[in-house]
Structure formats: structure tokens, C-alpha cells
N, C-alpha and C positions, 0 to 999 in steps of 0.2 A: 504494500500500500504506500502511494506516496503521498509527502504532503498535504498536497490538493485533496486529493481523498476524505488523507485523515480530517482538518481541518471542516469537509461540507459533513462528514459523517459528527463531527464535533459540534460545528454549530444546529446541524436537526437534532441532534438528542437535546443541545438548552433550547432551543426552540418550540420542540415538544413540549418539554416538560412546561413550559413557561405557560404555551397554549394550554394544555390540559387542566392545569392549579388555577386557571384564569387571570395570570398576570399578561398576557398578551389576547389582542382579538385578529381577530382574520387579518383587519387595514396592518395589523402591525405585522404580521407573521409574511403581510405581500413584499412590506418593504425589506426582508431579507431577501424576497426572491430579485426584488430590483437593483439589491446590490450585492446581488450574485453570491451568497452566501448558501443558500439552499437552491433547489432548484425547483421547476414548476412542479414538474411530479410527486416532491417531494411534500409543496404544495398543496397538491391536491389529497394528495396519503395521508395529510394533519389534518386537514379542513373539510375534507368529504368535497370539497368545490372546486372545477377547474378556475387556475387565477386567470385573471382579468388584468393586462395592461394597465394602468393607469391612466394613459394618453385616449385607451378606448373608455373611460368612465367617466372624465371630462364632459360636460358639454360643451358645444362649440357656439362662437359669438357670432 
């Protein structure tokens, strides 16, 4: 296992656990996936929900 691995395997386990005890909600758990800390699937695995962009959840002017 390198690094990278170790590291996204590292952040989904406090991620989880954070989601699960309710210190974290979905908006917060997306902004790992936006800065590439976890990834979508992994996402979807905690939340039961495929994420959603942010830029798609915006509305437009």
C-alpha cells in the first residue's frame, strides 16, 4: 500500500466515524470528496447518496 492509499483509507475511516456519531452531515462529508481526500464512491458507501458537484447544486443567475 502506498501513501496515497494509506492516507484516502485514513481519512474514510475519521470521516466515517465522524458521519456516523453525527459530528459531520453529508455538505461536510462532500467537501472531502472536493478536496480529494475521499473519493465519490467512497461517498456514496457513507451517505447511501451518489455526491453531487457542487457547481451542479448552485443555481444559476
Amino acid at each position: 500500500m502506498d501513501f496515497s492509499q494509506a492516507f484516502n483509507l485514513l481519512m474514510f475511516q475519521t470521516v466515517s466515524y465522524c458521519y456516523n456519531v453525527g459530528v459531520y452531515d453529508k455538505a461536510k462529508v462532500a467537501t472531502f470528496v472536493e478536496l480529494k481526500q475521499i473519493t465519490k464512491e467512497q461517498y456514496k458507501e457513507l451517505t447511501g447518496d451518489d455526491y453531487v458537484e457542487a457547481s451542479q447544486t448552485t443555481p444559476q443567475n
